[in-house]
C-alpha positions in Angstrom: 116.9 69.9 140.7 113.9 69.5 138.6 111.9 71.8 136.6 109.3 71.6 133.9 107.1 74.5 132.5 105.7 72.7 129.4 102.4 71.8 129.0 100.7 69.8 126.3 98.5 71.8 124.7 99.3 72.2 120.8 99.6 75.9 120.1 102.2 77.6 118.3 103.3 79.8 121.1 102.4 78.8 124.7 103.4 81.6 127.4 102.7 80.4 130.4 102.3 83.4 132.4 99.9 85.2 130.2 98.7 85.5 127.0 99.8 87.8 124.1 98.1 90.0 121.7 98.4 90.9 117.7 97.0 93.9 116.0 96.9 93.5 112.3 97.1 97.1 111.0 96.0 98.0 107.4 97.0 101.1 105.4 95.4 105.2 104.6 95.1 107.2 102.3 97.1 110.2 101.7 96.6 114.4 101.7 99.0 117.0 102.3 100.3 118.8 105.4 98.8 122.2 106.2 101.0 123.2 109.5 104.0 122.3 111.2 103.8 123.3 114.4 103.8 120.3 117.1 106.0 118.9 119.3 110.0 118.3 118.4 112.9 115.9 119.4 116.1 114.5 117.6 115.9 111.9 116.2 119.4 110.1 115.3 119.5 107.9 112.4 121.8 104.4 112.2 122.4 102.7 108.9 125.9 101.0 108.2 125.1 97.9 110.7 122.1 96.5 109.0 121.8 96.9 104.9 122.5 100.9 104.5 120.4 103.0 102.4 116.8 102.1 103.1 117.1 101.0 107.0 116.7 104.6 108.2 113.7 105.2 105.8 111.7 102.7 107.6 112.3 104.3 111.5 115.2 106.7 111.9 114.6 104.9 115.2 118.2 103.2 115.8 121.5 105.2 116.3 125.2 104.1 116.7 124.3 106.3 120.0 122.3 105.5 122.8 118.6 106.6 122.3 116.7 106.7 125.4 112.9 106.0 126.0 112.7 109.8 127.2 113.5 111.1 123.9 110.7 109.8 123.1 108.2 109.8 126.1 107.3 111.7 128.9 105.4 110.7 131.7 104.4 112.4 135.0 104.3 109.5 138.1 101.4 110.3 141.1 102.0 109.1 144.4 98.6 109.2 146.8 98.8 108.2 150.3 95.3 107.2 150.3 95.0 105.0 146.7 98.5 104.1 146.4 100.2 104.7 143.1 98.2 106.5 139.9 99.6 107.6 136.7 98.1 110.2 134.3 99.2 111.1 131.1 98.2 113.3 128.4 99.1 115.6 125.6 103.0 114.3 124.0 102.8 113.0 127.7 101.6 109.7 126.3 103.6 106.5 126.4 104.5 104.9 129.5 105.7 101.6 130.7 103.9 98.4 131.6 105.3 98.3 134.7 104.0 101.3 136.3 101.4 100.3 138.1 97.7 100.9 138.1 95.4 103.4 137.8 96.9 104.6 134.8 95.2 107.8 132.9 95.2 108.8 129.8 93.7 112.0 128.0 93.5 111.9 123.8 91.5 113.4 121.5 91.1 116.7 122.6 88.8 118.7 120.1 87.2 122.6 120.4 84.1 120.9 121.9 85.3 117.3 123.2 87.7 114.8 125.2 88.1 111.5 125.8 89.6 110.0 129.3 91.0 106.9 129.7 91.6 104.9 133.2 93.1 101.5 133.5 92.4 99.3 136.7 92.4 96.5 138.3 89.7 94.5 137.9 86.4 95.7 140.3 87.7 98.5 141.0 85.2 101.8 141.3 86.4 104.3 139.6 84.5 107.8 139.4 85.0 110.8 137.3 84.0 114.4 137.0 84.7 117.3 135.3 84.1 121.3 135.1 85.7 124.4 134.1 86.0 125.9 137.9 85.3 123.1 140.0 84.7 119.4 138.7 81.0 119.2 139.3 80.1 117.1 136.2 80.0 113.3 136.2 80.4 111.7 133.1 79.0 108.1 132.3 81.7 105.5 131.4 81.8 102.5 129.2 83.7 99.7 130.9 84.9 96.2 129.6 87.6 93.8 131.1 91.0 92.9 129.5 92.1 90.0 131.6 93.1 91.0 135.1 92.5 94.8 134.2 89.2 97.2 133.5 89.7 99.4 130.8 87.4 102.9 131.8 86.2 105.1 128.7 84.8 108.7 129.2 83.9 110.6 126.5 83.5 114.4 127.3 81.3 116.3 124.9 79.4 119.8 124.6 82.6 121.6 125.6 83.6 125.1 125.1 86.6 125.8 123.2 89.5 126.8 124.3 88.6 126.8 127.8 90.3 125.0 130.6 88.8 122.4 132.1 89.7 120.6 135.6 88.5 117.0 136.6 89.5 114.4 139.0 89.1 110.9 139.7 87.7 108.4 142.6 89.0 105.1 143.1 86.5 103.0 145.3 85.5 106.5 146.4 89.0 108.3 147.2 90.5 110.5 145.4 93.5 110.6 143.4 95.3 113.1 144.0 97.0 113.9 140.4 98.4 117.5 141.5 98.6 119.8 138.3 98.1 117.6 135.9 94.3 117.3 136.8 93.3 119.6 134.0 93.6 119.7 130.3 92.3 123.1 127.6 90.2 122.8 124.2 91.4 123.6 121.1 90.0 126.0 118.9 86.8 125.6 116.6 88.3 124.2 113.0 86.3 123.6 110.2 86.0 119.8 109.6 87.7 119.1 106.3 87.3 115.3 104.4 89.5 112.5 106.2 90.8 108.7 105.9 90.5 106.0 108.4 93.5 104.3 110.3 92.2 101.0 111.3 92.9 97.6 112.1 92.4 94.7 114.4 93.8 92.9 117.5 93.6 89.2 118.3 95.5 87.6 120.8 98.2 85.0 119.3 95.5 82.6 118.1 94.8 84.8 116.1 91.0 84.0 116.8 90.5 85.4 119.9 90.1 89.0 119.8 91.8 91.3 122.4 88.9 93.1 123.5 88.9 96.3 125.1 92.8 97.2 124.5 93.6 101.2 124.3 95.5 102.3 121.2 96.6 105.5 120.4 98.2 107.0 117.8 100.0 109.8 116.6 101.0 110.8 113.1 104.3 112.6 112.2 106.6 114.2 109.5 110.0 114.1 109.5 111.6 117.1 108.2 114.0 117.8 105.6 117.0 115.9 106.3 115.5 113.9 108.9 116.2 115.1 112.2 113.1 116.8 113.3 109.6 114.7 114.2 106.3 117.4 114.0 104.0 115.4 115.5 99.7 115.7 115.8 98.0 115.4 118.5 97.2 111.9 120.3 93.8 109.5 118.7 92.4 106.9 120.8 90.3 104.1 120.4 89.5 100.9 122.4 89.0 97.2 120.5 85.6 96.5 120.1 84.6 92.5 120.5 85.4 91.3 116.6 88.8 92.8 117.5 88.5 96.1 115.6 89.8 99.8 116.1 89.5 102.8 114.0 90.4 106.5 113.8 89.1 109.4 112.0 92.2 110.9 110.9 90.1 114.4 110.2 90.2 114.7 114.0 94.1 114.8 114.1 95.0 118.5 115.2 98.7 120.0 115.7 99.9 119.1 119.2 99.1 122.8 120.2 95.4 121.9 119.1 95.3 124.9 116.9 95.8 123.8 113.1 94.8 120.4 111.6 97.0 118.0 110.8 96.9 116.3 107.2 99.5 114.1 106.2 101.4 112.9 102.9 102.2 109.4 102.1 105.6 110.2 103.3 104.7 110.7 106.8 105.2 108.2 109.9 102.8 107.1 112.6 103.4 106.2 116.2 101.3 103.8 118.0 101.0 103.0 122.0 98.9 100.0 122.4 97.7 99.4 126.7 96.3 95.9 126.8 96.1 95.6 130.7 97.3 92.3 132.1 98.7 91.8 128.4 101.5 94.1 128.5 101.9 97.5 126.3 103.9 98.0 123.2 105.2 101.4 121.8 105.7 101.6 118.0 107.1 103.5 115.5 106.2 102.9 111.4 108.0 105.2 109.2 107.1 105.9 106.3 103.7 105.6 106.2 103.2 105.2 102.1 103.4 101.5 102.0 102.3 100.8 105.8 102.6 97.0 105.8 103.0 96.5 109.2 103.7 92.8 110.3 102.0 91.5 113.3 102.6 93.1 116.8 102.4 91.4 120.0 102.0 92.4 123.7 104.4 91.1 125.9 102.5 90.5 129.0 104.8 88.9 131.7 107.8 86.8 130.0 108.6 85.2 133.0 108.5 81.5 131.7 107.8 81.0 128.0 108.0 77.5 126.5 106.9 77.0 122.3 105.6 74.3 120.3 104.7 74.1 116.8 103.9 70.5 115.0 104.2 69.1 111.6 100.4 69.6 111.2 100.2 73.4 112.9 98.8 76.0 110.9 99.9 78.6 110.8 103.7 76.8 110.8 106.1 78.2 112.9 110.0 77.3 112.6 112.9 78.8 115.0 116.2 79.8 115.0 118.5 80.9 117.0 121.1 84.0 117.1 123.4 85.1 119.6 127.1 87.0 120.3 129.4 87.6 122.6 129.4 91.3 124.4 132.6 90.7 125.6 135.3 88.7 127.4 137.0 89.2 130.5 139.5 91.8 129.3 136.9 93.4 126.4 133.5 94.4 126.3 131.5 94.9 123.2 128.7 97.1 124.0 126.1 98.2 122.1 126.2 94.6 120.4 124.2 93.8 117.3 122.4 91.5 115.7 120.9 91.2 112.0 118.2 89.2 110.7 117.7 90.5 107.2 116.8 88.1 105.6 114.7 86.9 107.8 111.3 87.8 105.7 108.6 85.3 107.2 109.4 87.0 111.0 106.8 86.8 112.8 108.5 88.0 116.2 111.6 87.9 118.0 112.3 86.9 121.7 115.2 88.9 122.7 117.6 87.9 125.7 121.0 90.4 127.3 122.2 88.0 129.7 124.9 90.3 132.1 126.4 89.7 135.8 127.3 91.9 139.0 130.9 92.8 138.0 133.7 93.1 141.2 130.9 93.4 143.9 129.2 96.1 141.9 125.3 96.5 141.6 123.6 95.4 138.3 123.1 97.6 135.5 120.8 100.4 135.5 119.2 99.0 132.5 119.5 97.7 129.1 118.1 98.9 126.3 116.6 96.9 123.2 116.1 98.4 119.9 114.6 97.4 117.1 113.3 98.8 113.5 110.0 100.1 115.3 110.8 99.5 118.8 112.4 101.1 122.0 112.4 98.5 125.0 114.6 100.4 128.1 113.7 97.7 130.8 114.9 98.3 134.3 114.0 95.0 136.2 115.9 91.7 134.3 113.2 88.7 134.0 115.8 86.8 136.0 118.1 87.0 139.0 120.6 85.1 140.8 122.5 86.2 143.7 125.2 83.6 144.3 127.1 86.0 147.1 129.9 85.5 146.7 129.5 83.3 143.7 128.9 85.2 140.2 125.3 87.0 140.1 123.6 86.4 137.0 120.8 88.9 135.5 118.3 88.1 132.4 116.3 91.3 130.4 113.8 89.9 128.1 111.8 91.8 125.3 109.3 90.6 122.8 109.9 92.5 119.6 107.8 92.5 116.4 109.1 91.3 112.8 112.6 93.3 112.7 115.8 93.6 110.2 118.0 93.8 113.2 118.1 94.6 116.8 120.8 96.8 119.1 121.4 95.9 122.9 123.1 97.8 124.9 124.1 97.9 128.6 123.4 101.1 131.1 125.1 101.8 133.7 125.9 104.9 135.9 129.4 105.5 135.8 132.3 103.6 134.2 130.9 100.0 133.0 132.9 97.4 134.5 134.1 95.3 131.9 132.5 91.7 133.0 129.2 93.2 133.6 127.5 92.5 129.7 128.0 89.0 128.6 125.5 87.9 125.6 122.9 89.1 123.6 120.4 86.0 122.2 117.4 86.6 119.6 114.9 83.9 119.1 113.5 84.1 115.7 110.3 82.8 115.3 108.9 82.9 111.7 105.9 81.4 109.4 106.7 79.4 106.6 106.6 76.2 105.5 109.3 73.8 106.3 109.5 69.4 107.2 110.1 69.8 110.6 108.7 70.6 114.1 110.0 72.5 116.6 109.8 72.6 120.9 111.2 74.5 123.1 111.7 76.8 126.1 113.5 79.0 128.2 115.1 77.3 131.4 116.5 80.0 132.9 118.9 78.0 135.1 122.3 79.5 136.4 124.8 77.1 137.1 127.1 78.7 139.4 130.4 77.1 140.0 130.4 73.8 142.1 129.7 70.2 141.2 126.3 70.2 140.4 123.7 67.5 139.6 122.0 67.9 136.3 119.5 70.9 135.9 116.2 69.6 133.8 113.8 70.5 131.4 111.2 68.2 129.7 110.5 68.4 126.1 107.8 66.9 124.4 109.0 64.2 122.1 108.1 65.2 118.3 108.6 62.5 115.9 110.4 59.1 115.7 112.5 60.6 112.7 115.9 62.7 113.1 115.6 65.0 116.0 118.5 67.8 117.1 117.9 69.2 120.4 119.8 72.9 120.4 121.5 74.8 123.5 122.3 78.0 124.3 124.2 78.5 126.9 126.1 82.0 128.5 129.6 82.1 130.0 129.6 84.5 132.9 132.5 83.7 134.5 136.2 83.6 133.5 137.1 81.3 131.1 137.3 77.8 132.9 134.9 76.8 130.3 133.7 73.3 132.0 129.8 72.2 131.2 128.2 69.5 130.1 125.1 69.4 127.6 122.5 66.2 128.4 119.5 64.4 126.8 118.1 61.7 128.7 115.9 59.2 127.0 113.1 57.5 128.5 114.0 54.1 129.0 117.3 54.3 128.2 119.8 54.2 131.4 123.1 56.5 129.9 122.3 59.7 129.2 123.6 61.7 126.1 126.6 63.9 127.1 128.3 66.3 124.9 130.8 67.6 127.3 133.4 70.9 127.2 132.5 74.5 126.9 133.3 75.7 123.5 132.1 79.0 122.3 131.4 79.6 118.8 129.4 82.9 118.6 131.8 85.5 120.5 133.8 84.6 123.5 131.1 84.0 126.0 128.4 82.5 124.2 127.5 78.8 123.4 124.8 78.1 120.8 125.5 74.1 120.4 123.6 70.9 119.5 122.8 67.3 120.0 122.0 65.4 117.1 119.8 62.0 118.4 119.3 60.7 114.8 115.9 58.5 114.5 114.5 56.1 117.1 112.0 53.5 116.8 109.4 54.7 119.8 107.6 58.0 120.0 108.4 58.9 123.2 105.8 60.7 124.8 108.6 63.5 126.7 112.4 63.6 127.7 114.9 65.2 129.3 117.3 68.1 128.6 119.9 69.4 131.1 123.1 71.2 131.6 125.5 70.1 134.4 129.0 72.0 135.8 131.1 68.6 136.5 133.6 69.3 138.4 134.0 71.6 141.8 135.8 74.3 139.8 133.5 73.8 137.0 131.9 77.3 134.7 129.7 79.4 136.2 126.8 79.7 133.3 123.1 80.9 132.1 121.1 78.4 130.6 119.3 80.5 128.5 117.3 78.3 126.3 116.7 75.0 124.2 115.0 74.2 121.0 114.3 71.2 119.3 114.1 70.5 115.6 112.7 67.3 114.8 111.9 66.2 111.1 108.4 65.4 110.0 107.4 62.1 108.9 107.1 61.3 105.0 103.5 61.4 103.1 
């Protein structure tokens, strides 16, 4: 079986499903609090896995608990017969998941005499909306621009009344959405404007050149109390990316959530950002404290279907990758949450996550698994990759696409008692920027070898230089321990492929990360092969999860 997903084209990440975005965010200026009164949660704090003091200053985010996205969000799902699916959100009922579907509706930056509306859509679709305090008898003009496969609808409401209710509703290629209730939103009271700071910054997609026009972000700002356990938050800011890749806020326009107090902020205060860039994926955020906001480079995930890198002795800006992983259990234990730290990882630039589990004694796959990070909540439902082998093991893949992190937590979810063989590996790929003498390939195969004799499962690499070149595996047991795989490289021209053969883990019971050192050769090869093979008819039943070659750079 044969498969190759790389493509030649010298970037220093190349997703080939979609692209991905950064937003470069710069820091405020500080005043003090005048209220307190907003919205509330909980917020549990983790600290002994990853460096102590100082790791819960930065998010309060992760827990030796399970934190669920709905601590954090809220989100009301429409169902119309006539337009299909529709989401609206507003007030604290902001931050919803990329896979929802489309329209998606947001409200923000409700004032005494003003509103904005926000629609997402496919691309060509008509959308229509109107507004009134009785009936909605007031259409509004929009502003549209087009994010990849998406429109991204802006309506500004203005001359409203204050505190006054205000009902509207929305056409999609002239029918109605029906969004129930939660048609409506009310003004806040009139405030005196008072002196303010701008939040702003820019988005690019990973180029970094090519700005990500026409993403939403929003933003809320919050304190944490005494002792840390309460967020008050404001009330949501939006702003779309204008063409040079910029967005700004007026932080004078951030209210209480109940809309009737404003909402300064001290240096000590956090801000939480949802960023909705279509086609591109969405990203929820969390920067705490807000004092010395140096926030390293985000990325939207888009689809992470296939995803393949490449960065070459002469790229700029340099990418190098490594690559973590444990165990979340054996056949008789089960680790899980599992953790991983990369603390001294300071030239991150992003981390590709992996929780590789299986369908344990004939029951259904997790609910979901959950990836945290310092600024990030990922609770994904639907793995990347599935492989029913009824009644041979079935193998599940959940991908995230985290920003610069310290450490990250992963954790299986599942109704009920967890069998013990369901989690089997968490793997982090840590890409970072800094100089170095090599280059690096790679990609993410995705292969489950399930247990029969198998011919040899193939990637193609591209071949980097003629100097010393080690070509890295990673490799997931999900079955019990017969341990029996093979790791190949197959050199053009050359007829006996490279075997390293045996199963050994080294990074918790059912995890491989191993290598293949090739040394030099004397012809650039242009591409070759990478594989994994079971070789026997009783052989291991594994995820290939990934490879990555390292490959030193030729002397001035």
């Amino acid at each position: 079986m044969t498969r190759s997903i790389y493509t030649k084209a010298r970037i220093e990440l190349l997703v080939m499903i979609t692209s991905l975005l950064v937003i470069t965010l710069c820091a405020i200026s500080c005043k003090n609090f005048t209220s307190e009164e907003s919205e509330e949660y909980e917020a549990p704090f983790f600290e002994e896995r990853f460096g102590g003091a100082g790791f819960d200053v930065i998010n309060g985010l992760m827990s030796t608990e399970s934190i669920r996205l709905s601590n954090l969000s809220q989100f009301k799902h429409l169902t119309s017969t006539r337009v299909g699916k529709g989401f609206f959100v507003k007030g604290k009922n902001i931050w919803i998941d990329n896979n929802q579907g489309l329209p998606r509706i947001y409200i923000s930056d409700i004032q005494d005499s003003g509103a904005t509306i926000s629609v997402v859509s496919a691309i060509g679709d008509d959308i229509k909306l109107s507004y009134g305090e009785n009936t909605p008898d007031r259409e509004v003009n929009e502003e549209v621009c087009t994010n990849g496969n998406n429109d991204i609808h802006t309506y500004v409401l203005d001359e409203l009344e204050k505190e006054t209710t205000y009902n509207f509703e929305v056409l999609v290629n002239e029918q109605k959405l029906d969004m129930g209730s939660m048609s409506s939103f009310e003004t806040g009271k009139a405030l005196p404007i008072s002196a303010g700071n701008n939040l702003k910054g820019q988005v690019f997609q990973v180029d970094m050149e090519s700005a990500a026009q026409c993403a939403l972000v929003f933003t809320r700002i919050f304190r944490q109390t005494e002792g840390g356990g309460i967020r008050v938050y404001s009330s949501i800011l939006s702003s779309v990316v204008a063409a040079n890749g910029e967005w700004r806020y007026f932080l004078k326009n951030a209210r209480t959530a109940d809309l009737t107090k404003s909402f300064n902020y001290t240096d000590t205060d956090g801000v939480e950002i949802f960023v909705d860039g279509g086609q591109y994926g969405t990203r929820h955020l969390i920067y705490n404290p807000l004092r010395d906001l140096n926030v390293p480079v985000i990325y939207l995930p888009g689809n992470l279907i296939d995803i393949g890198w490449q960065s070459d002795c002469q790229s700029d800006p340099h990418l190098t990758v490594e690559v973590f992983g444990k165990g979340m259990g054996t056949d008789d234990t089960v680790t899980n949450p599992q953790y991983l730290s990369f603390a001294d990882k300071v030239d991150m630039r992003f981390v590709l996550v992996q929780v590789v589990v299986k369908q344990g004694n004939g029951d259904a796959r997790p609910d979901k698994v959950i990836i945290t990070s310092d600024t990030e909540i990922h609770e994904i439902e639907n793995p990347i990759f599935s492989r029913l082998d009824d009644p041979y093991t079935s193998v599940f893949a959940y991908e995230a696409l985290l920003q610069s992190t310290r450490g990250i937590k992963a954790e299986v979810i599942k109704d009920g008692a967890l069998d013990r063989n369901i989690p089997r590996a968490v793997i982090a790929y840590v890409f970072q920027q800094k100089a170095d003498n090599y280059a690096y390939s790679g990609q993410l195969p995705q292969f489950h070898v399930y247990q029969q004799k198998r011919t040899v499962d193939i990637s193609i690499l591209p071949w980097l230089t003629e100097r010393d070149t080690e070509v890295q595996f990673v490799v997931a047991d999900v079955e019990d321990d017969h341990r029996k795989i093979d790791l190949i490289v197959q050199l053009p021209d050359v007829i006996d492929p490279i075997i390293q053969p045996a199963f050994a883990p080294t990074n918790g019971a059912e995890l491989l990360i191993s290598s293949i050192p090739l040394g030099a050769v004397s012809v650039n090869y242009d591409q070759f092969q990478v594989g994994v093979n079971s070789p026997e008819v009783n052989g291991d039943s594994v995820f290939w999860s990934g490879v990555n070659v390292k490959s030193l750079c030729p002397s001035e």
